[in-house]
C-alpha positions in Angstrom: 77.1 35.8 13.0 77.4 31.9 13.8 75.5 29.9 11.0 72.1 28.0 11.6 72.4 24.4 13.0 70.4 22.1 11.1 69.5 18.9 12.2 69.2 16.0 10.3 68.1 12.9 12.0 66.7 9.3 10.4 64.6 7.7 12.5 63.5 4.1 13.0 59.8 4.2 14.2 59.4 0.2 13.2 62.5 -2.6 12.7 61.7 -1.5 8.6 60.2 1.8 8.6 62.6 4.3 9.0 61.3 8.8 8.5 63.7 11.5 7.9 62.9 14.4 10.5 64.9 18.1 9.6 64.8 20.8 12.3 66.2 24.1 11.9 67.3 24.1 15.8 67.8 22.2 18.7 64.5 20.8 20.2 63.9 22.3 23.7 63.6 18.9 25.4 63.6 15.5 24.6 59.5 15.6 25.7 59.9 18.6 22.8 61.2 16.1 20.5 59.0 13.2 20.9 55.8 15.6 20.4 57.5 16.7 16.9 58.1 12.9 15.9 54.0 12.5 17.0 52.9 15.1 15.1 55.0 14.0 11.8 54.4 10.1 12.1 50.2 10.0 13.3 48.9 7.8 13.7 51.8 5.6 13.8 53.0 6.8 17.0 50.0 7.2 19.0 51.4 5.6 22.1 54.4 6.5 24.4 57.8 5.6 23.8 61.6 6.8 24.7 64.0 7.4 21.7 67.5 6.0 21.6 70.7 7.3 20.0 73.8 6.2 19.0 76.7 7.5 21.3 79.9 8.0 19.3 81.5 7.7 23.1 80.7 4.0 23.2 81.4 3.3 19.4 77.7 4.1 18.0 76.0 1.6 20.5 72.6 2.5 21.2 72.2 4.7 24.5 68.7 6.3 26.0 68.2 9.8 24.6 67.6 11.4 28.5 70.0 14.8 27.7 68.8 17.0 24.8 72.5 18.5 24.6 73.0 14.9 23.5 71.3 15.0 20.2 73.4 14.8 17.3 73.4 17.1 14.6 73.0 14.4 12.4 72.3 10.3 13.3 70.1 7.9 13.6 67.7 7.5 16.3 65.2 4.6 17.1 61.8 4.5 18.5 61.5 2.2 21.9 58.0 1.4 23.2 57.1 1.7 26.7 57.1 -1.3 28.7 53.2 -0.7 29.3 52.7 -0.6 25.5 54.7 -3.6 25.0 53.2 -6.0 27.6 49.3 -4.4 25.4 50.4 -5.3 22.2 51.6 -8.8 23.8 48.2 -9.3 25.1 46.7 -8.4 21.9 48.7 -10.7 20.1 49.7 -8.2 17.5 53.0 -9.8 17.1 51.3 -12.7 15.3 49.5 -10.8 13.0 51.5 -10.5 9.1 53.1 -7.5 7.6 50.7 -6.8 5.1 52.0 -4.7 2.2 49.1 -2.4 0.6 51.1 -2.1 -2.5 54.1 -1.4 -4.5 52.4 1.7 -6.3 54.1 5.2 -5.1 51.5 7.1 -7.6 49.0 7.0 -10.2 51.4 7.7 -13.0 55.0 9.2 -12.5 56.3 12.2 -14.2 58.8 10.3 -16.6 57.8 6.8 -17.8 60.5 4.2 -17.1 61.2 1.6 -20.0 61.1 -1.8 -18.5 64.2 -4.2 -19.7 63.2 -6.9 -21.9 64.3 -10.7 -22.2 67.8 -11.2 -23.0 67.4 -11.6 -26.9 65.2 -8.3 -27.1 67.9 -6.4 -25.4 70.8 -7.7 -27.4 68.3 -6.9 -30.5 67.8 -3.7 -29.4 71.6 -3.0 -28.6 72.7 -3.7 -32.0 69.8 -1.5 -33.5 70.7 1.6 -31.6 73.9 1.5 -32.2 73.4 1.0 -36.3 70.5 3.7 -36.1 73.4 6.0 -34.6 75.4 5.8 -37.7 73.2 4.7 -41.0 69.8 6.0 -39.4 68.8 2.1 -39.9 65.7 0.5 -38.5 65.4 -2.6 -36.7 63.0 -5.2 -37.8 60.9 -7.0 -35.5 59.5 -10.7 -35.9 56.4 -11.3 -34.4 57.5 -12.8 -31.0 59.8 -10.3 -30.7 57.1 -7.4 -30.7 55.2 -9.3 -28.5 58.2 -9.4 -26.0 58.5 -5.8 -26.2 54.4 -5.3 -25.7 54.4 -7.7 -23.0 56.9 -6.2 -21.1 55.5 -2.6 -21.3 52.2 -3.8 -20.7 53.4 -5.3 -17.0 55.0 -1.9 -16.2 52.4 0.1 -17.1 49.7 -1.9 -15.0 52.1 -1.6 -12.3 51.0 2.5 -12.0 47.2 2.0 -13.5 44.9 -0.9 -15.1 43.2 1.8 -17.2 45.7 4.0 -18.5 44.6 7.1 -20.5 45.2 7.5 -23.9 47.6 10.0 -22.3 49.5 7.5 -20.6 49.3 5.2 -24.0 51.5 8.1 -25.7 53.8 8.8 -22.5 54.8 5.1 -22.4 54.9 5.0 -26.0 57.2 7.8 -26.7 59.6 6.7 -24.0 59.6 3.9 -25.7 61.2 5.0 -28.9 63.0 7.6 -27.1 65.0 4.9 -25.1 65.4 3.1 -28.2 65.3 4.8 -31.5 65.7 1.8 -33.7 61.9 1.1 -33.2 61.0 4.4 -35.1 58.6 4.5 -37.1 58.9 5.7 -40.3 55.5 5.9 -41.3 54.6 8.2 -38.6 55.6 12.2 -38.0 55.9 11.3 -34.3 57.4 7.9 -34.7 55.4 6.0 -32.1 52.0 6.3 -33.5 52.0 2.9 -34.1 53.5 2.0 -31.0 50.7 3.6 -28.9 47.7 2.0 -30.6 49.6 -1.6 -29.9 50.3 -0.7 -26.3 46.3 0.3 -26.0 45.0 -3.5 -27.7 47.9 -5.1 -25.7 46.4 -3.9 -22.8 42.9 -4.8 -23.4 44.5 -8.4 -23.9 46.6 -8.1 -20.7 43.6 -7.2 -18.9 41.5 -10.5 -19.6 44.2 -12.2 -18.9 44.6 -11.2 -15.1 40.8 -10.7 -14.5 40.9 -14.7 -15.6 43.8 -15.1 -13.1 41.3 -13.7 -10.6 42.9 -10.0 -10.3 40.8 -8.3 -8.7 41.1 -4.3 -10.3 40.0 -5.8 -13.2 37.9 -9.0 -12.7 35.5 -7.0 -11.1 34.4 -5.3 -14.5 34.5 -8.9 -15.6 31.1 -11.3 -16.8 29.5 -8.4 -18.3 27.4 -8.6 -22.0 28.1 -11.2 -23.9 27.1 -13.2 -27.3 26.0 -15.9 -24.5 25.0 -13.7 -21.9 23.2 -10.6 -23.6 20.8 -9.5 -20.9 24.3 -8.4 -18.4 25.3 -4.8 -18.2 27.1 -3.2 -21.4 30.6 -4.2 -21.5 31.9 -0.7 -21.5 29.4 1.4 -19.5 29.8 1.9 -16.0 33.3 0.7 -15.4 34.7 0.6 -12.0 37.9 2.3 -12.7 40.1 4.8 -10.2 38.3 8.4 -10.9 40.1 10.4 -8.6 43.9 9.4 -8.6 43.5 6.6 -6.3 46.8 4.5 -6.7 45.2 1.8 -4.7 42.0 1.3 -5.8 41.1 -2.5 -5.6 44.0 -4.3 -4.0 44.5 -8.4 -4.5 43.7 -9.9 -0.9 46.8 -10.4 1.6 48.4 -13.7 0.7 47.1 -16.7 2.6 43.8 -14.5 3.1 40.5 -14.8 1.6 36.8 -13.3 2.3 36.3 -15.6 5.0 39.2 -15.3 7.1 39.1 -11.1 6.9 35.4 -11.6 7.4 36.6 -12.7 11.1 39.1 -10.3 11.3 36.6 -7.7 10.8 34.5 -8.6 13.6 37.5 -8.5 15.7 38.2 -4.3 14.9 34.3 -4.0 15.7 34.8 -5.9 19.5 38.0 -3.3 20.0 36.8 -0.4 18.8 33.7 -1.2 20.9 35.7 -1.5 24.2 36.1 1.8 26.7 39.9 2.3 26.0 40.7 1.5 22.6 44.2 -0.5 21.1 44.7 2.5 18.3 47.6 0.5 17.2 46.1 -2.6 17.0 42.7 -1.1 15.1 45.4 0.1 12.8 47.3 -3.1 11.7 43.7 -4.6 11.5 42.1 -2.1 9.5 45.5 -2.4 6.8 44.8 -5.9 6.8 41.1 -5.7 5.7 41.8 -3.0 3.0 41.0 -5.3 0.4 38.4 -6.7 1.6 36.6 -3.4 2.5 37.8 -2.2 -1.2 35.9 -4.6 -2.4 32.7 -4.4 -0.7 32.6 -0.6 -1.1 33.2 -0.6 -5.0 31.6 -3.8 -6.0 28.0 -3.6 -4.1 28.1 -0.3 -4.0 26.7 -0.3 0.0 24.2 2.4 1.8 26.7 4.4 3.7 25.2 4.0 7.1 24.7 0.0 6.7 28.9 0.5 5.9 29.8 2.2 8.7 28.1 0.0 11.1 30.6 -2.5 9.6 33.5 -0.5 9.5 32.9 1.5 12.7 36.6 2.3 12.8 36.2 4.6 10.2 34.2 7.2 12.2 37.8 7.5 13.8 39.4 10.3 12.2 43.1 8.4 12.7 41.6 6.4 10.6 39.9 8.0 8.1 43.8 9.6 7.4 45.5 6.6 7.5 42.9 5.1 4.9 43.4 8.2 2.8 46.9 7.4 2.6 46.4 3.7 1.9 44.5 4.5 -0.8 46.5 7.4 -2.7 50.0 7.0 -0.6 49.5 10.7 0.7 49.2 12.2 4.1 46.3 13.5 4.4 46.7 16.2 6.6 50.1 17.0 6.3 49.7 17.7 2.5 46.6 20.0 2.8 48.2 22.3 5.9 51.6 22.6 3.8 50.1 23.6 0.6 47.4 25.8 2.2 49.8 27.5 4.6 51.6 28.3 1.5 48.7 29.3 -1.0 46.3 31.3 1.4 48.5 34.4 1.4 48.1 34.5 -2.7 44.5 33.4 -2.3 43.4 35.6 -0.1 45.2 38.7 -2.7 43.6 37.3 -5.5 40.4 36.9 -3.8 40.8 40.9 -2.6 41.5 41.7 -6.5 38.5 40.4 -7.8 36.2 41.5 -4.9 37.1 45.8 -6.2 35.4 44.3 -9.4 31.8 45.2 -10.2 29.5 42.0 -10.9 27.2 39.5 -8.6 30.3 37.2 -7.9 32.4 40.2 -6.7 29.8 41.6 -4.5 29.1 38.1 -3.2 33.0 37.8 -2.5 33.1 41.5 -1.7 30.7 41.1 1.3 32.1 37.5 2.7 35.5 39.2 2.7 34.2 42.2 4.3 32.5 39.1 7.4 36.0 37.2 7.6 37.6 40.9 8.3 35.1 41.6 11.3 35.6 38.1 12.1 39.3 37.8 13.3 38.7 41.6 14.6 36.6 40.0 16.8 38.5 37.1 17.9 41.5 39.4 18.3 39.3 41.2 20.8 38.6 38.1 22.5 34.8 39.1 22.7 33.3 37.2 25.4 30.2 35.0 23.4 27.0 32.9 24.2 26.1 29.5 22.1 22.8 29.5 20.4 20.5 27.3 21.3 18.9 25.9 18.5 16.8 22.6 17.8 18.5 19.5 16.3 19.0 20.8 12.5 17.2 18.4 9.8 20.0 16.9 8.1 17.6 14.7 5.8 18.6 14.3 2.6 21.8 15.4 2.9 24.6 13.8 0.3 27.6 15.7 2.1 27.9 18.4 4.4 29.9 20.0 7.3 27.5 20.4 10.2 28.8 23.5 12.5 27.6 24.8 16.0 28.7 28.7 16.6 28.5 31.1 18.5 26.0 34.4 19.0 28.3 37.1 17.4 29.8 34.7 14.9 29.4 36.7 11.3 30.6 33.1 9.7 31.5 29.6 10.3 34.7 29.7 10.7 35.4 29.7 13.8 32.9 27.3 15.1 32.4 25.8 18.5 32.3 22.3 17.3 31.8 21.1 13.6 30.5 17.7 12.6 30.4 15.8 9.1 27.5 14.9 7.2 27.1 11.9 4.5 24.5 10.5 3.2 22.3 12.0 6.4 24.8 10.2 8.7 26.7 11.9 10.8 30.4 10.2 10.7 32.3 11.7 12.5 31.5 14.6 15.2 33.2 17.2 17.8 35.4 18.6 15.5 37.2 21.6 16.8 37.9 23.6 13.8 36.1 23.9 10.7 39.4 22.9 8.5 40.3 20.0 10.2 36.3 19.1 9.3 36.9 20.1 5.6 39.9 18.0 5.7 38.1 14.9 7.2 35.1 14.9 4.2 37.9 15.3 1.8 38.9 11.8 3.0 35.6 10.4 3.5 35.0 11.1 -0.2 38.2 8.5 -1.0 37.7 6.3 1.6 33.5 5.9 1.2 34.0 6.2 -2.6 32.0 9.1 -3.4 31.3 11.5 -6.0 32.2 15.1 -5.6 29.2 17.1 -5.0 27.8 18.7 -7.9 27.6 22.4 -7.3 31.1 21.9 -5.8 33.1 19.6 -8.0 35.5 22.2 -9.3 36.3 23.3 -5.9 37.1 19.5 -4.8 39.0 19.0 -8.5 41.5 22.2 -7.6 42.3 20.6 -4.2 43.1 16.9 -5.5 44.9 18.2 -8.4 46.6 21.5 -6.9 46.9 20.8 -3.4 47.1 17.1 -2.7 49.1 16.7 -5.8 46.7 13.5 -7.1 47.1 13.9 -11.1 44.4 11.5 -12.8 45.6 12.9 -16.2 42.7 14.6 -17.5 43.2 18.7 -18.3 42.2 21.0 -16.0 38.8 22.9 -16.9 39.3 26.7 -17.7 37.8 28.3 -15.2 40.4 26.2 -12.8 43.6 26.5 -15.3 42.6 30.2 -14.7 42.9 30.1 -11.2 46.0 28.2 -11.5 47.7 31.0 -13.8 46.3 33.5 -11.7 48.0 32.4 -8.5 51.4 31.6 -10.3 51.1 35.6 -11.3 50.9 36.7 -7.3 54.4 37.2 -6.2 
């Protein structure tokens, strides 16, 4: 039997942004193709465009992709706008707007903690140490400036994943520390970076003034509080507007050669175009990343009625964009994330769900009979049942904090399946026609990021499994039990 072709292709959807697209078989057509690359690369690639390739017959020069038989296994391909697109993006000028980077952050904190290297006399220092402490077990012994070198530098790498670093964090970085260098052990301690940690946690209290003086925003924003000369402010260490659920961005520095004034008119530019009959997606797009700090800041700092925001930020009742500001806020794909690690926990959900519901208790007869409703469900959409909408008055959605507003049909047992779903915040509907309830769930996961939001009460544990478990956004803190439970429970199901 002839082995599997795989395809590996890189892909060039901007001059500097290049995706990695694997396929376990040859795409049907080229049209195939392109619908794939869509699908991977919203909302980047909401417009049409032709793909070229390079021909080995005319020495890797770039030739139009027309012949799927002409894909390579492996290559590199490149993204050509239409000449319809090109001549709209002229006309919007979007060639004169700046590449706006969000951030250098990849993640809230990473999994091994990298020691920064220090100035040239530390690292000589430090050289010398580790290779005595190899053979006597020796020491080194720091001068003041020195340490202070050391602190500095560890300080700058750690704000480079968080301002506020957990005590957690402290230790990691700490650890690694000593660990990368053993001459700085402590021999005082039983870990040998006790010391170490409690240092790093004042140097960073100290690091801290100094770039909310330097007008940082992430932290000058829990700046001017209580004070010897101002004692009637808020309490310097209550309330502190600090990332809560893994947000890697959470207060970006404006774009260079920006301030409040100049994104104050580029805001009322996304308002004229998202106001117009056919809208410039890709232009709303560059826009938006260029406001992020602005709207960061307004969201976080006055703390805004929702609706009085989205009349504002009307782009944001776009579901494009509630995604793509998802990911500039926590660098993950919204959807993509959720459907993968869904798709590949439901089938252990749904058996560990079925084990509980044969137990006797109100919570298994509760999951016993919604179980029982989701299996007459899909026997009914198997059957294709023909079905009648109910007509129903305008539901009261006061006082509403968050919700997912769905329309069904006559014979639906539940609302999964819905006709059209809508979602609720803050008694505004943002965002509405929504064809299946998931893709609604999904969207008021992102809403909760990107309006800065609290999870709802009687639900936070369910919204705390999906960050942590399915999106894969660690904020450090441990798990409660009833969800490290859950977590050893589906690691059981084979």
């Amino acid at each position: 039997m002839a082995a599997q072709t795989t395809f590996i292709l890189r892909i060039f959807i901007a001059p500097e942004i290049a995706v990695k697209l694997t396929l376990t078989e040859r795409p049907n057509s080229v049209e195939h193709l392109i619908q794939t690359l869509q699908e991977k690369c919203r909302p980047r690639l909401d417009h049409e465009f032709t793909l070229n390739y390079e021909d080995p017959d005319f020495d890797g020069q770039l030739c139009c992709l027309v012949d799927i038989k002409d894909l390579p296994e492996k290559g590199t391909l490149q993204v050509v706008r239409s000449e319809a697109e090109s001549e709209s993006l002229q006309s919007s000028n979007t060639e004169m707007l700046p590449h706006v980077p969000i951030s250098d952050r990849l993640k809230s904190w990473p999994d091994i903690f990298n020691v920064p290297t220090f100035s040239y006399e530390v690292e000589h220092l430090l050289l010398e140490g580790n290779a005595a402490y190899e053979q006597s077990w020796k020491t080194v012994t720091l001068t003041r400036s020195q340490k202070s070198s050391i602190l500095e530098s560890m300080a700058t790498a750690i704000m480079n994943y968080k301002p506020y670093p957990t005590e957690k964090n402290i230790a990691m970085a700490a650890e690694a520390l000593v660990t990368a260098h053993p001459c700085l052990k402590e021999k005082s301690s039983a870990s040998g970076w006790y010391g170490w940690k409690w240092s790093l946690q004042y140097k960073m209290g100290n690091f801290r003034s100094k770039l909310a003086k330097a007008g940082c925003l992430e932290v000058a924003v829990n700046s001017g509080r209580r004070s010897h000369n101002n004692p009637d402010k808020e309490h310097p260490h209550h309330n502190i507007k600090k990332a809560k659920h893994a947000e890697v961005n959470y207060l970006p520095d404006f774009p260079k050669g920006h301030d409040s004034t100049s994104l104050e008119n580029v805001r009322i530019q996304i308002i004229q175009e998202v106001e117009r009959s056919q809208r410039n997606l890709l232009l709303i797009d560059k826009l938006m990343q260029m406001t992020f700090a602005l709207r960061r800041l307004e969201i976080i700092k006055e703390d805004p009625m929702i609706g009085e925001f989205l009349q504002k930020w009307p782009a944001l009742r776009i579901d494009s964009q509630i995604c793509a500001e998802f990911h500039r806020i926590t660098n993950v794909n919204l959807r993509n994330q959720f459907y993968s690690e869904l798709d590949r926990r439901t089938p252990r959900m749904l058996i560990l769900f079925r084990q509980k519901a044969t137990r006797t208790g109100r919570g298994s007869e509760v999951l016993r009979n919604f179980l029982n409703l989701y299996d007459e469900q899909v026997r009914c959409n198997c059957m294709a049942l023909s079905t009648l909408c109910i007509k129903s008055p305008e539901p009261d959605i006061s006082s509403t904090s968050v919700a997912i507003l769905t329309t069904v049909n006559e014979n639906s047992l539940i609302h999964l399946s819905p006709l059209s779903a809508a979602v609720v915040v803050e008694d505004e509907v943002v965002v509405s026609d929504i064809s299946k309830w998931a893709d609604a769930f999904v969207l008021l996961f992102g809403l909760i990021y990107v309006l800065h939001l609290d999870y709802p009460k009687r639900l936070i544990h369910t919204f705390t499994f999906i960050q942590k478990e399915l999106m894969g956004l660690e904020d450090g803190k441990q798990l409660k039990p009833c969800l490290l439970r859950l977590k050893n429970d589906l690691s059981l199901i084979e």
